[in-house]
TORDOTOR-610804 format. One record per residue (C-alpha): residue in three letters; x, y, z. Coordinates in steps of 0.001 Angstrom, whole numbers. Each point is the difference from the previous one (the first is absolute). Layout:
BEGIN
+------+---------+---------+---------+
: loke :       X :       Y :       Z :
+------+---------+---------+---------+
:  ALA :       X :       Y :       Z :
...
+------+---------+---------+---------+
END
This chain:
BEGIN
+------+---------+---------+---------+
: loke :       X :       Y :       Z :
+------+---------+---------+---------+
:  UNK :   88743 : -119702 :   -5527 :
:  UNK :    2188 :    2929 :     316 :
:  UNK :    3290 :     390 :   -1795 :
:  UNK :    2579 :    3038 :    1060 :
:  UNK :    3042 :    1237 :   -1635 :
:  UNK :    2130 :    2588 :     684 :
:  UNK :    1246 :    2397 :   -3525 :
:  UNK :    2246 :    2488 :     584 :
:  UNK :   -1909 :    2321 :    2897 :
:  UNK :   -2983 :   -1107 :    -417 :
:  UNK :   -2549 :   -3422 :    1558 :
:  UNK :   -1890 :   -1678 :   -2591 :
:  UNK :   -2534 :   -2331 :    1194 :
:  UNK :   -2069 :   -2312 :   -1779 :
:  UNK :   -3498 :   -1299 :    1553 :
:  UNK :   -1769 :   -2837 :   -2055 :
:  UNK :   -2479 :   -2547 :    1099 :
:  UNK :   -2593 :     765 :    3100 :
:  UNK :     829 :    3050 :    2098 :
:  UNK :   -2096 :   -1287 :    3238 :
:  UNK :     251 :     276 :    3718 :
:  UNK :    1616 :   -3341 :    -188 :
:  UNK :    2704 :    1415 :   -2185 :
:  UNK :     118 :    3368 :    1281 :
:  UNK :     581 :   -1697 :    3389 :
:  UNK :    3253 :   -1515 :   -1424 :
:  UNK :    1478 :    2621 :   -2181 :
:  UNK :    -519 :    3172 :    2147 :
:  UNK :    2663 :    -155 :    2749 :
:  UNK :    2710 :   -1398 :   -3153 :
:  UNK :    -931 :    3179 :   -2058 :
:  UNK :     200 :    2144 :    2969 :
:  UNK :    3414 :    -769 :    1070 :
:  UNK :    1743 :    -667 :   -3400 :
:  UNK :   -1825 :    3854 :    -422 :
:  UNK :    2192 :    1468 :    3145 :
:  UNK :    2907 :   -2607 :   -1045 :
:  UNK :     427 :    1903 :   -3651 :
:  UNK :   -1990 :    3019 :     315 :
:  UNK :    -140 :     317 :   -3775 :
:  UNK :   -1137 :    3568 :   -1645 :
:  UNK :   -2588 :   -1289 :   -1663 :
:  UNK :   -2316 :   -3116 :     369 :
:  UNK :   -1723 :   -1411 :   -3334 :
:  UNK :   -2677 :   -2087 :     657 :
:  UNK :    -925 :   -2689 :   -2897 :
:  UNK :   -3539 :   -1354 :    1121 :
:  UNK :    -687 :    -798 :   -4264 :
:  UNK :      71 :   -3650 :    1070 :
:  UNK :   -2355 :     641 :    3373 :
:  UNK :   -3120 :   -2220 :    -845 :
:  UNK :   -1801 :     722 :    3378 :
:  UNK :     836 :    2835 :    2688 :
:  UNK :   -2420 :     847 :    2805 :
:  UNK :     325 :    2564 :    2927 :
:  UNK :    2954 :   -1696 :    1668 :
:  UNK :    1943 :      36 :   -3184 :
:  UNK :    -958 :    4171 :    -467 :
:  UNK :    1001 :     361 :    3361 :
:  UNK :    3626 :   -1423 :    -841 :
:  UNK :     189 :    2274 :   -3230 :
:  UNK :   -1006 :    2739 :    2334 :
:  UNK :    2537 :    -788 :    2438 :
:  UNK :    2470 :     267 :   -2367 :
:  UNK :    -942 :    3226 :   -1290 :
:  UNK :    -624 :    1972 :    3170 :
:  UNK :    3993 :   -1638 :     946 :
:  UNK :    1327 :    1703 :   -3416 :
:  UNK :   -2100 :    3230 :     348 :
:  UNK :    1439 :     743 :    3881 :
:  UNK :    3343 :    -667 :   -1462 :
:  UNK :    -858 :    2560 :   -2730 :
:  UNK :     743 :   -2848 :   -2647 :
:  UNK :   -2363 :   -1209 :   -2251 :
:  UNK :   -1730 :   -3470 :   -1192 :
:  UNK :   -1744 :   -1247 :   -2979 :
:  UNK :   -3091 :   -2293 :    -718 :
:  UNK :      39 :   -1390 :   -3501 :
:  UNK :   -2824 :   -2348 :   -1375 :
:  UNK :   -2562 :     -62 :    2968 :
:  UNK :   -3121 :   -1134 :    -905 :
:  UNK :   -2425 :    2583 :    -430 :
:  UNK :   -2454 :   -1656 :    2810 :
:  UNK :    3284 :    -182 :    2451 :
:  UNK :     762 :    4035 :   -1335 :
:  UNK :   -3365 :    1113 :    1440 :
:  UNK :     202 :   -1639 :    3157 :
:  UNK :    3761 :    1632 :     354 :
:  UNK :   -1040 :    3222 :    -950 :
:  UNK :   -2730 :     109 :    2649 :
:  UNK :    2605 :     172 :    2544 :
:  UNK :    2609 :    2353 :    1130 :
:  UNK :    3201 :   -1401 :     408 :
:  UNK :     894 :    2927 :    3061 :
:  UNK :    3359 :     127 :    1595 :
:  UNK :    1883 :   -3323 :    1485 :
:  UNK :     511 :     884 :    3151 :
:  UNK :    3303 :   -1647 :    1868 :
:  UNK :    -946 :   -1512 :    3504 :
:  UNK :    1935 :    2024 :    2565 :
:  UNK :    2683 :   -1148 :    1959 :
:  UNK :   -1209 :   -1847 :    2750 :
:  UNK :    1659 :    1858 :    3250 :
:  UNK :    1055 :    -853 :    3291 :
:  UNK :   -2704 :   -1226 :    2617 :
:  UNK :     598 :    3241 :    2187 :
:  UNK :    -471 :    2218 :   -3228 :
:  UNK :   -3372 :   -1831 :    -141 :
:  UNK :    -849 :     426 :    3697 :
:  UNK :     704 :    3695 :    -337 :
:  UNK :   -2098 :     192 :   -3712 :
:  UNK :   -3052 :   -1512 :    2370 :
:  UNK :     508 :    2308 :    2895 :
:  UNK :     263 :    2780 :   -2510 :
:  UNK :   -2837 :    -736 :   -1330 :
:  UNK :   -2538 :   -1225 :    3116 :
:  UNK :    1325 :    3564 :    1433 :
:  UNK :   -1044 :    2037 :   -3220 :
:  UNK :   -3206 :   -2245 :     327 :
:  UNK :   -1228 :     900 :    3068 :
:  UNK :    1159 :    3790 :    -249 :
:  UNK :   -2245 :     322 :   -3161 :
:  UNK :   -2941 :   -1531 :    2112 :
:  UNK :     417 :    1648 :    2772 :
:  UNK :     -74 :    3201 :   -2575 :
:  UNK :   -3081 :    -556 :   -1429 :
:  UNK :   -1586 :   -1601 :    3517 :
:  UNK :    1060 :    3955 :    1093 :
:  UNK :   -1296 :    1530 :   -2970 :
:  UNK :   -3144 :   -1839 :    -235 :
:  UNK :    -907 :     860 :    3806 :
:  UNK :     509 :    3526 :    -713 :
:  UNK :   -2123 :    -160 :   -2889 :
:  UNK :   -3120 :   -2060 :    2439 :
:  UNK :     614 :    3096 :    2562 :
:  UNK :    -281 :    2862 :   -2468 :
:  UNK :   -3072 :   -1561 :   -1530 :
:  UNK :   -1343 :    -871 :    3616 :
:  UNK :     -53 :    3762 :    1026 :
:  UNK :   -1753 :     797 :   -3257 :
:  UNK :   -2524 :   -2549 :     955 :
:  UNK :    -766 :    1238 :    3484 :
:  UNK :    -552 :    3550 :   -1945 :
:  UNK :   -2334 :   -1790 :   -2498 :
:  UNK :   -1624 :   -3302 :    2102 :
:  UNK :   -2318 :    -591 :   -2580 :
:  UNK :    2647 :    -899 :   -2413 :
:  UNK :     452 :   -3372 :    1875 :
:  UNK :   -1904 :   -3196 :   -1026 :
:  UNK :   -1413 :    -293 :    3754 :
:  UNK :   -1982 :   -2722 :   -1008 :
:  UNK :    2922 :   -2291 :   -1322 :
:  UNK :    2150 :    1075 :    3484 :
:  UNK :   -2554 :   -1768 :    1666 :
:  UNK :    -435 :   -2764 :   -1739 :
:  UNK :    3974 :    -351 :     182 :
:  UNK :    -159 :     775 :    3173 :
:  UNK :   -2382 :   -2938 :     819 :
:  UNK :    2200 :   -2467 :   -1424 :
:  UNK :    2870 :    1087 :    1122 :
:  UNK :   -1016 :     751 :    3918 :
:  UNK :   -3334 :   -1933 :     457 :
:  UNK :     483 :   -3428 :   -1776 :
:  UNK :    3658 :    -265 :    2106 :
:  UNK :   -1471 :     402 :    3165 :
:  UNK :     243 :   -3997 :      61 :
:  UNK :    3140 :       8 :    -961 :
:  UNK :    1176 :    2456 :    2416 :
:  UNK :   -2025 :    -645 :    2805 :
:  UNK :    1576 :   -3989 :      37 :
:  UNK :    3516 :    1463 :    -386 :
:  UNK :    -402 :    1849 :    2927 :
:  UNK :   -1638 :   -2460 :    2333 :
:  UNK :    2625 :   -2446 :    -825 :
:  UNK :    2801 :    2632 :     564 :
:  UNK :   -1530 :     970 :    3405 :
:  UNK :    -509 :   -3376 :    1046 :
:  UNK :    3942 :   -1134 :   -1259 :
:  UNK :    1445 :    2880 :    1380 :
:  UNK :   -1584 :    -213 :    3206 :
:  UNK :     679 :   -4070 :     540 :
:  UNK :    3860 :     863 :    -746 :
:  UNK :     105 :    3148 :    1872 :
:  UNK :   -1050 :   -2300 :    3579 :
:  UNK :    2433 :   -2643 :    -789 :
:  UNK :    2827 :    3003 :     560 :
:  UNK :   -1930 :    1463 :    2625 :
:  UNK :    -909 :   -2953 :    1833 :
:  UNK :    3689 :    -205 :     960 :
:  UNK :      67 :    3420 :    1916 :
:  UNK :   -3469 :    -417 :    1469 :
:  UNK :   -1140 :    2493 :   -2475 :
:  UNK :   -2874 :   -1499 :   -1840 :
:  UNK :   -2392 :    2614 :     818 :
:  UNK :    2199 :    2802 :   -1889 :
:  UNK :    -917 :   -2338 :   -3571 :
:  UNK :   -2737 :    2368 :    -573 :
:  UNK :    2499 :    2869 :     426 :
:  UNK :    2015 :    -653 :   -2517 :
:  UNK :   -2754 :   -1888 :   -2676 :
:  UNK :   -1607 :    3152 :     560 :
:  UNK :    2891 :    2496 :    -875 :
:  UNK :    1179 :   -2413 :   -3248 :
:  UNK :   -3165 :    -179 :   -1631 :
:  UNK :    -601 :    4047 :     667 :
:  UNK :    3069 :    1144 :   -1701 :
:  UNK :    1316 :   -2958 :   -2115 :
:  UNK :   -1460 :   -3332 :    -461 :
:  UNK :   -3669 :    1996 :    -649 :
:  UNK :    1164 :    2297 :   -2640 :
:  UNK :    2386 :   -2392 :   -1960 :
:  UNK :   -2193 :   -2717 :    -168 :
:  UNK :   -2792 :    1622 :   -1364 :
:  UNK :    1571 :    1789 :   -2221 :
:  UNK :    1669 :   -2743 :   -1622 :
:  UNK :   -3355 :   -1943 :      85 :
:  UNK :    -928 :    3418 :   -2262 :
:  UNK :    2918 :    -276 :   -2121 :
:  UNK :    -527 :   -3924 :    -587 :
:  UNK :   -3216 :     432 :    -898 :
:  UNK :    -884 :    3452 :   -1137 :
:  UNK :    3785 :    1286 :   -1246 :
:  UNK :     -31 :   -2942 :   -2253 :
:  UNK :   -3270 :     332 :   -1227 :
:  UNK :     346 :    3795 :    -973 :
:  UNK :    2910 :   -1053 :   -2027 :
:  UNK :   -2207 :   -3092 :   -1878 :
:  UNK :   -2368 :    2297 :    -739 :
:  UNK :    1892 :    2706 :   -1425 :
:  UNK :    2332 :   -1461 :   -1352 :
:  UNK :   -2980 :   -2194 :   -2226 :
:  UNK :    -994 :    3700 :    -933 :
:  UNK :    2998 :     643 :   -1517 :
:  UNK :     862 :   -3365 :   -1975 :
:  UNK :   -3633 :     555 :   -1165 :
:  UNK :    1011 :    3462 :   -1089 :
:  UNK :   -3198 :    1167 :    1961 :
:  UNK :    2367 :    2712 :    1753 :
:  UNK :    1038 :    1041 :   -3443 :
:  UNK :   -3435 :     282 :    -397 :
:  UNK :    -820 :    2501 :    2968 :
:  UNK :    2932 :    2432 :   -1274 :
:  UNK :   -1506 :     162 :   -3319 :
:  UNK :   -3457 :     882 :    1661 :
:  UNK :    1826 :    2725 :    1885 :
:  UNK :    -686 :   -2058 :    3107 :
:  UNK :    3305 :     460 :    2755 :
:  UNK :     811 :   -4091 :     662 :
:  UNK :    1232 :    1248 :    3561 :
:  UNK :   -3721 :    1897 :     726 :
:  UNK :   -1628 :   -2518 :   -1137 :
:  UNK :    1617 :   -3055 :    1081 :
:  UNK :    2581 :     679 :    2836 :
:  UNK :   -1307 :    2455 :    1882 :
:  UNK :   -3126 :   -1931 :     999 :
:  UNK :    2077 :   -2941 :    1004 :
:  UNK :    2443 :    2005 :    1818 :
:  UNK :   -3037 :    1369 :    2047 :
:  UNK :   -1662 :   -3330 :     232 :
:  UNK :    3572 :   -1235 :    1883 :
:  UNK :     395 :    2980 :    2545 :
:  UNK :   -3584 :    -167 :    1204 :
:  UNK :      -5 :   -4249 :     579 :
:  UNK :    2997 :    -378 :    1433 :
:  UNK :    -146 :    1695 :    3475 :
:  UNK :   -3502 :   -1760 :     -12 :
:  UNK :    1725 :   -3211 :    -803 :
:  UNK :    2636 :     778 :    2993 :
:  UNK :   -2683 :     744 :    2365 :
:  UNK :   -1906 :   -3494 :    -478 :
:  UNK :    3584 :   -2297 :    -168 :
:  UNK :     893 :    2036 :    3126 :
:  UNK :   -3667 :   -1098 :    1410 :
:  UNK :     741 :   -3666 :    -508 :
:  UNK :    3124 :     268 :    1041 :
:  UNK :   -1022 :    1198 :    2999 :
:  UNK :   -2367 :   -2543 :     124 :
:  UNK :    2067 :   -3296 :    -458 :
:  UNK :    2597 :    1771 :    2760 :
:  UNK :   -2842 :      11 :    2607 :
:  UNK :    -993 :   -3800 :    -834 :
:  UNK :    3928 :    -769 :     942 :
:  UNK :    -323 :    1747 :    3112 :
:  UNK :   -2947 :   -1079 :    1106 :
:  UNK :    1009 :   -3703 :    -897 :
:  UNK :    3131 :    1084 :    2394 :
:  UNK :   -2523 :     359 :    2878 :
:  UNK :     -23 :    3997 :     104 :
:  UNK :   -3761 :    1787 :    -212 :
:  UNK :    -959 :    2195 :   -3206 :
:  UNK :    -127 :    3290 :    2767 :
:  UNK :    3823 :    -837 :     216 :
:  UNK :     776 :    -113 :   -3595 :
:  UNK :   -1817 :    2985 :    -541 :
:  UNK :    1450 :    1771 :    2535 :
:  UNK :    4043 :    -631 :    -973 :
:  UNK :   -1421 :    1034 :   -3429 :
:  UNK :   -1135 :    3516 :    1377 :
:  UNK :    3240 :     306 :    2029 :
:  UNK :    3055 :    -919 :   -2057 :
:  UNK :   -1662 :    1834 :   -3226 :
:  UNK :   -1993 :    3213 :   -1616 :
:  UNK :   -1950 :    1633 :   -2294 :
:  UNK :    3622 :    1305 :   -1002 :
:  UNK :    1348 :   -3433 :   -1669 :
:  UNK :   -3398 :    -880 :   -1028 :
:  UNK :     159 :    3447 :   -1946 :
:  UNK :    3755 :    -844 :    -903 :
:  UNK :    -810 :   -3143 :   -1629 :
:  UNK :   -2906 :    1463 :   -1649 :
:  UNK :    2144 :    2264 :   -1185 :
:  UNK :    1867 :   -2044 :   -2339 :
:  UNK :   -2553 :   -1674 :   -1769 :
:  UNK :    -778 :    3749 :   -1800 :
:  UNK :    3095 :    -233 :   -1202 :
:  UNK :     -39 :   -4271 :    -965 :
:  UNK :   -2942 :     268 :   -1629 :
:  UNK :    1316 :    2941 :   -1789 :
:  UNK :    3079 :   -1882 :   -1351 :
:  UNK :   -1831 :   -2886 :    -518 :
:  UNK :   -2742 :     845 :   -2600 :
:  UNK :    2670 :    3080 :   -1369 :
:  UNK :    2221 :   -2984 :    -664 :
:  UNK :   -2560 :   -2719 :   -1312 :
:  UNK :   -1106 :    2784 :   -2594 :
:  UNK :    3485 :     982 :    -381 :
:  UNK :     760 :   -3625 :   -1188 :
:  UNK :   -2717 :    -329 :   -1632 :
:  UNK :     253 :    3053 :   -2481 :
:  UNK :    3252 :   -1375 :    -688 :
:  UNK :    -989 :   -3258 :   -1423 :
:  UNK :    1730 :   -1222 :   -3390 :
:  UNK :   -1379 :   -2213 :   -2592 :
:  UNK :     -66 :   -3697 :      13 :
:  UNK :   -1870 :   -3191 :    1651 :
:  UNK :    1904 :     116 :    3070 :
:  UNK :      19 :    4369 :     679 :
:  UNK :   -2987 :     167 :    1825 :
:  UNK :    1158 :   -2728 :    2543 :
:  UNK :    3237 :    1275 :      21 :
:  UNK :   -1379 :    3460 :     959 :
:  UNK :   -2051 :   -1114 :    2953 :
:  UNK :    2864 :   -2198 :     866 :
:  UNK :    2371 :    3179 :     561 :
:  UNK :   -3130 :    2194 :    1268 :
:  UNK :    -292 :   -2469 :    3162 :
:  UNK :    3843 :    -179 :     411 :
:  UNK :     775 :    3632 :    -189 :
:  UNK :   -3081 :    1216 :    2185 :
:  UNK :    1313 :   -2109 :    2996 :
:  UNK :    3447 :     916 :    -521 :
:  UNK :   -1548 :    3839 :     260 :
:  UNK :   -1804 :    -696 :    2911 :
:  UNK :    2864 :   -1449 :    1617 :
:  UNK :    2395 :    2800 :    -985 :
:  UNK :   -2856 :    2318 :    1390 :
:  UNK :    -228 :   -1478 :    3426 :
:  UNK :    3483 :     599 :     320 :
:  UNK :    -556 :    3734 :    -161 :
:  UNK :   -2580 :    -194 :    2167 :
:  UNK :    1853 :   -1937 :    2522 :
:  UNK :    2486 :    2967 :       2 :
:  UNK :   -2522 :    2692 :    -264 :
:  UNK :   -1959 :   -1307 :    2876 :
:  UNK :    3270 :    -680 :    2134 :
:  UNK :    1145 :    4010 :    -798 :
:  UNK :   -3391 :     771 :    1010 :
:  UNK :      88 :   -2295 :    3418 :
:  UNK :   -3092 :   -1461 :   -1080 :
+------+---------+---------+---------+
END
């Protein structure tokens, strides 16, 4: 039971009986507002009478002291037990913060854009930063090629290009085969059917072939880079490498980085393949010969948007694994980093690619290719 009486400037309050949750759960928000009600110079606390006080009732008395001691006022304890003194004195009553005002719901939009813009400036820095650092080391490795862990590139480079030619391979047949069955139901209305392979043909050269794959790569590989990094690092096994003078982004990046520029035109060319592939079944379920597919394949395109398309995977597969190890490095602590981390690997690699096929688009249209 608590007793309070107010003598001259001061608060004097008297605990006896059980200082429990139970209690503390009653007498916390009384104490706190007859506290801002008198705001008394001093507080003296008479716990004499206190026959049992556990960590909710030391988190009251510390309440009150860290509300006195921001106020640059003071408070007493008399007759705590010496049990309850020990368990007070192992903690630190800090500062009692005030909650700030709560403001407007436009100051809070702008707080949030404020800080989502600072957000993605900072990543974008060290996305920049980190790039430069893969391309000075990458010129010091093609001075030094036996530096790199050739074996691991091609193991990495297995999994990432060679177990996904299922994956890849399926995405393009079905893409072929969808984009050629709603291509003729637009053509078939100007008599046009035969120009399907025409434009299947050009899509899947400089789009649909490059973007698919590469977010196949991203899914799969982008996300994986991150999982396994980012495991290093909560394991403290990159912390590890540093202290063995080993360079985390030699050892660990660069192979990866290598592993996704070399698979991913290979990846293009066999999606491209099926592609190919399921368009011809389409057209030759449409009644027109295999010489005739072939032959509006020859004429509408060239070695020029195969090369195009080609083209950009150097640069996906670049931004991809740069961006999976990027995110991967970056890993915090807890249960959930390492998902977390592979979560924003796959995001940010296909935003990437999608901001880099932009630049393409207007490269290639400067160029007239």
């Amino acid at each position: 039971m608590a007793k309070d009486g107010v003598r001259d400037d001061s608060l004097h309050i008297t605990l006896s009986g059980h200082l429990d949750i139970q209690r503390v759960q009653k007498e916390w928000d009384r104490v706190a507002a007859q506290l801002a009600e008198q705001n008394p110079h001093t507080v003296l606390i008479d716990a004499s009478g206190l026959s049992y006080c556990d960590s909710a009732g030391i988190g009251l008395l510390l309440h009150i002291q860290a509300y006195q001691t921001s106020r640059q006022r003071t408070c007493r304890i008399q007759g705590l037990s010496q049990q309850s003194q020990r368990l007070l004195d192992l903690f630190d009553p800090g500062t009692f913060d005030m909650s700030p005002p709560r403001g407007t719901a436009v100051d809070r939009l702008l707080i949030q854009v404020g800080q989502a813009t600072v957000s993605v400036g900072q990543d974008l820095y060290s996305q920049v930063a980190f790039m430069g650092e893969i391309m000075t080391k990458t010129v010091r490795l093609v001075m030094q090629p036996r530096t790199l862990r050739w074996n691991d590139t091609m193991t990495l480079a297995e999994k990432s290009g060679a177990d996904a030619l299922g994956i890849t391979g399926l995405l393009g047949f079905l893409i072929g085969l969808i984009l050629a069955f709603q291509s003729a139901v637009a053509m078939k209305k100007f008599g046009a059917e035969v120009f399907v392979a025409d434009l299947v043909t050009i899509s899947l050269f400089r789009e649909l072939g490059p973007l698919i794959t590469a977010f196949v790569l991203a899914s799969r590989s982008g996300s994986a880079f991150a999982a396994e990094i980012g495991t290093m690092k909560v394991n403290e096994e990159i912390d590890a490498l540093v202290t063995l003078g080993l360079d985390p982004v030699r050892f660990l990046v660069l192979p990866r980085i290598l592993a996704g520029v070399m698979v991913l035109p290979l990846l293009t060319l066999f999606n491209l393949l099926l592609g190919l592939l399921g368009c011809a079944l389409v057209m030759l379920a449409m009644g027109y010969p295999l010489v005739t597919f072939v032959e509006r394949m020859q004429t509408s395109s060239g070695l020029v948007d195969l090369f195009g398309g080609l083209a950009k995977t150097l640069v996906f597969g670049l931004l991809i694994a740069g961006i999976g190890c990027l995110r991967g490095l970056q890993t915090k602590t807890g249960a959930s980093a390492v998902g977390n981390a592979a979560t924003s690997a796959v995001v940010s690699g296909i935003v990437a690619i999608i901001l880099a096929d932009g630049v393409f688009a207007v490269l290639y249209y400067f160029l007239g290719i």
